[in-house]
C-alpha positions, -999 to 999 in steps of 0.1 A, spaced: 315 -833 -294 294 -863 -287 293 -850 -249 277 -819 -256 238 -816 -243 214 -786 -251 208 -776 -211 175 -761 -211 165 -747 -178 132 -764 -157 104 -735 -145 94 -756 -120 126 -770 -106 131 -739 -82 93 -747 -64 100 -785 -67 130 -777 -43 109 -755 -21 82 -780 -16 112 -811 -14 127 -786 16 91 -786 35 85 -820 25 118 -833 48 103 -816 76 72 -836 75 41 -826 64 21 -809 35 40 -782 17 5 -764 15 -4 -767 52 28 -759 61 26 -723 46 -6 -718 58 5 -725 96 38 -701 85 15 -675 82 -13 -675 108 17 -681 132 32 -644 127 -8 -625 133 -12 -611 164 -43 -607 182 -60 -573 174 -70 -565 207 -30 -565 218 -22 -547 186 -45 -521 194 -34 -517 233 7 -513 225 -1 -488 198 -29 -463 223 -2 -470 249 23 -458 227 3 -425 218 -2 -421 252 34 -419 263 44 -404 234 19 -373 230 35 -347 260 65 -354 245 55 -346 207 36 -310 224 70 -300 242 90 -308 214 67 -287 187 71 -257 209 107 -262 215 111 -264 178 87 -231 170 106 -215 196 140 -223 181 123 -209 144 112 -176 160 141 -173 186 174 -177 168 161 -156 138 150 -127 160 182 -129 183 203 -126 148 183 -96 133 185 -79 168 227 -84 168 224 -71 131 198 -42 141 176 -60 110 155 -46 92 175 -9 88 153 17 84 155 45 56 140 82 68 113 97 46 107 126 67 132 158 66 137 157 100 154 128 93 126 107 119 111 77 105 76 87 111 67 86 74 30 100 83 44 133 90 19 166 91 20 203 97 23 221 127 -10 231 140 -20 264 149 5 282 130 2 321 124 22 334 95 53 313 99 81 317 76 90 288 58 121 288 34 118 281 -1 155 270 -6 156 269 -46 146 308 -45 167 320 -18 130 335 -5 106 328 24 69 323 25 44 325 51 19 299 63 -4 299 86 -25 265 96 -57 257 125 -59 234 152 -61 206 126 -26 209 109 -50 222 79 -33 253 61 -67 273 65 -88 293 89 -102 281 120 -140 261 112 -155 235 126 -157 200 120 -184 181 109 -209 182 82 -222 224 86 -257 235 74 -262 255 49 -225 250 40 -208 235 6 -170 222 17 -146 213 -9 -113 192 5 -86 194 -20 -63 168 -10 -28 163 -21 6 173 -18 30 204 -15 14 214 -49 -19 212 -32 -2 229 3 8 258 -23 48 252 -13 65 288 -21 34 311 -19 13 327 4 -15 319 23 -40 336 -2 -23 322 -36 -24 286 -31 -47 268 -56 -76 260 -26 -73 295 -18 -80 307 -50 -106 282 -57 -126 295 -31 -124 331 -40 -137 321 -76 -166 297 -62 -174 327 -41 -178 352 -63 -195 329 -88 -222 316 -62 -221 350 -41 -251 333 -21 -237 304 -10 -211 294 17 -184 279 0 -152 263 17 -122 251 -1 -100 234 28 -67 236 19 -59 195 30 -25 192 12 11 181 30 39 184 19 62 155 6 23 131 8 12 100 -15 -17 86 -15 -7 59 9 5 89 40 -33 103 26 -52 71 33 -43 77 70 -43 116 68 -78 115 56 -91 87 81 -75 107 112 -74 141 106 -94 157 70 -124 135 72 -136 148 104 -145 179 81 -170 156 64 -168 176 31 -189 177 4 -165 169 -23 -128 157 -26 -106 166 -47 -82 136 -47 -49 153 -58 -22 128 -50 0 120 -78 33 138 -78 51 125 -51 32 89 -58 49 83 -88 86 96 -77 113 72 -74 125 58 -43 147 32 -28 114 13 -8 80 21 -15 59 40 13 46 8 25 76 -9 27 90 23 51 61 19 74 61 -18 74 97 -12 87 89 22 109 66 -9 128 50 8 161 48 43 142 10 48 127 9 18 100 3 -17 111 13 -2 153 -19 -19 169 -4 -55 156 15 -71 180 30 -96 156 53 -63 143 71 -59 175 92 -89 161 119 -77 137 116 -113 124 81 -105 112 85 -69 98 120 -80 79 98 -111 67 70 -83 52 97 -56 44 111 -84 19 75 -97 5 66 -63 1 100 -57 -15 95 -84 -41 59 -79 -47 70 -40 -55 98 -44 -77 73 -73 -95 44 -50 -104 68 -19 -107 75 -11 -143 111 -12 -141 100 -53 -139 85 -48 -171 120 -41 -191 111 -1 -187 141 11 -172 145 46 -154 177 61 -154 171 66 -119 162 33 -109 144 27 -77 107 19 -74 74 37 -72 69 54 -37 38 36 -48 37 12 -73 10 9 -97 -11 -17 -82 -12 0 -47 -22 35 -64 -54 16 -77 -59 0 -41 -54 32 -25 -82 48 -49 -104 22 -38 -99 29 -3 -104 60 -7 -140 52 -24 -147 36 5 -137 66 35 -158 91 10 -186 72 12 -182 69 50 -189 111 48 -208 110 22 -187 131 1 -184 130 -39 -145 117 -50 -129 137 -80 -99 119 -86 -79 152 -97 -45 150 -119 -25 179 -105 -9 188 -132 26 197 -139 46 221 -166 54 187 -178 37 156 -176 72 134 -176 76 106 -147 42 111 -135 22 97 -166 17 62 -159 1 71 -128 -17 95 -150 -33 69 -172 -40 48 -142 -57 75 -123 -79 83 -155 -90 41 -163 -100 37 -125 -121 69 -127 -140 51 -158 -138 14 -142 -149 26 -106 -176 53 -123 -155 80 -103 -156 121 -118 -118 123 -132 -102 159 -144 -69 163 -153 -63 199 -170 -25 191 -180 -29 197 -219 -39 232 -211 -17 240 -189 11 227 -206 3 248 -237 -6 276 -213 29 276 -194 46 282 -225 31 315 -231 37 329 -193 55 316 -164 31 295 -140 59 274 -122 93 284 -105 117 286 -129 139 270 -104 117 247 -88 98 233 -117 74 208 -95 57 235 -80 31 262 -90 40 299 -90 11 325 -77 -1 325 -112 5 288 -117 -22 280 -90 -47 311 -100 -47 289 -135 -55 256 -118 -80 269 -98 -97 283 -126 -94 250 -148 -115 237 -117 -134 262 -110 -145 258 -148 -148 219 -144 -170 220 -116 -192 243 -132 -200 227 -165 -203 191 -151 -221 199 -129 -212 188 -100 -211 220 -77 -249 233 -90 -262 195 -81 -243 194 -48 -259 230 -36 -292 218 -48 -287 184 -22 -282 206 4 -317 229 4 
């Protein structure tokens, strides 16, 4: 008991040793550090010489080895999708090509074309610019009002003649209303378009017409759904119209790489992301966002021939898939200060006292079905407006 001593530890005692331990060398503790240290500095001037010397050496190295390595990232990538024929491709067209900027044949003379729900055929005839309408030349024409209604196989007039399409009818009634003037409705629609395939049939092939007005009719076939949108099947197509002049796409590496972005970015603005759900599934053949670029673009090639943009909802029996593309079309018409018509009230209420569409082919306008549209813009055109103020440009 009497042994027992409260140890309490020394703070010092470790650097009392320290300083004992340099102490039995000789000298002072103090000194001794500071010698210590300025012993292990090296002259700058070396310092700086072994390190530019090892740059030096080291640099072609780090250049071959950076290339080796992007080689290796683009290489073995693009050797695998080759072996695995990556990215597939899904046809658009009928013919079962993957051209998806298809057109009409040109110079067509009364060609019969099957209408397969009916069991009947139609004829069409088209000019040297795939346009199903006579023969008249391009550029702006004095003395001359041209209309371009632009859109798809409802526009094209799929199942009637040449004279009953909506354009054609147009026409007559613009005629005999301005019996004075030369009116031209150019028939611009193809079948199975969006706006996208119009973008491009507009910049190489309508717009050389330089028309007056357009009637921007895509909206059918924009909002149908589809396994890839329209960009995604040209972004795979590659060396076929969209993105061909960029060298960058001959790599499958780089159009799988886009086919997936443009995939994801798709399916995110799509509505089906938005807990909307079609019983089809699929995707927009163009998604929402890309309809309102598309517009835009489409701004900007009308203003390149100075022609007036009517963004025109085609209308259906029933307004169904095609009405958030509906909406959209109407709020970029008030946001971009664009003319907007879309006469699918009346013609809803007005189909269900006659017949305007094929009662087995429900998308698509009947000869009666297209004299009623026509007139519905015939009657637009005349109380906004538009037509009286364009012929008065012109003189």
């Amino acid at each position: 008991m009497g042994n027992d001593v409260d140890a309490k530890p020394n703070p010092n005692a470790g650097h009392d040793n320290a300083d004992d331990a340099v102490a039995s060398r000789g000298g002072n503790p103090a000194e001794h550090k500071s010698n210590e240290s300025s012993s292990t500095q090296e002259d700058p001037a070396e310092t700086s010489t072994k390190t530019s010397s090892r740059v030096q050496f080291s640099a072609p190295k780090l250049i071959f080895f950076s290339f080796f390595m992007a080689f290796l990232v683009f290489a073995i990538p693009e050797g695998i999708l080759t072996l695995l024929d990556l990215p597939k491709v899904t046809p658009l067209n009928r013919d079962g090509t993957i051209d998806i900027f298809w057109g009409l044949t040109p110079n067509l003379k009364n060609k019969p074309f099957l209408h397969k729900e009916l069991g009947t055929y139609f004829k069409v005839s088209t000019n040297s610019h795939s346009m199903r309408y006579r023969e008249i030349p391009t550029g702006r024409q004095e003395n001359t009002i041209r209309i371009m209604a632009l859109g798809d196989s409802t526009t094209f007039g799929w199942g009637v003649e040449n004279d009953e399409t909506y354009p054609a009818r147009l026409e007559a009634l613009l005629k005999e209303k301005y019996p004075n003037e030369n009116i031209e409705v150019i028939d611009g629609g193809v079948p199975g378009y969006t706006s996208f395939q119009g973008l491009n049939h507009y910049k190489v092939n309508a717009g050389r017409y330089e028309p007056d007005i357009i009637l921007f009719g895509y909206i059918v076939q924009d909002a149908r759904k589809v396994a890839v949108t329209d960009k995604q099947q040209a972004i795979e197509a590659a060396g076929i119209g969209y993105l061909a002049d960029s060298p960058l796409y001959k790599l499958r590496l780089v159009r799988y790489l886009a086919q997936r972005y443009e995939f994801i970015r798709s399916w995110l603005h799509n509505d089906d992301a938005k807990g909307k759900k079609d019983k089809k599934g699929g995707v927009y053949r163009v998604p929402l966002d890309e309809y309102r670029e598309n517009i835009e673009l489409f701004v900007k090639y009308a203003n390149k021939t100075r022609s007036r943009l009517i963004l025109f909802g085609f209308p259906l029996e029933v307004v169904g898939y095609t009405k958030a593309h509906r909406e959209l079309l109407k709020k970029s018409a008030e946001e971009l200060h664009l003319d907007h018509f879309d006469p699918s009230a009346y013609i809803a209420e007005a189909a269900r006292r006659k017949t305007l569409y094929f009662p087995k082919d429900k998308g698509h306008p009947n000869a009666a079905g297209c004299q009623v549209i026509a007139e519905q813009v015939e009657k637009y055109l005349d109380e906004s407006g538009i037509l009286a103020r364009t012929i008065a440009a012109r003189k």
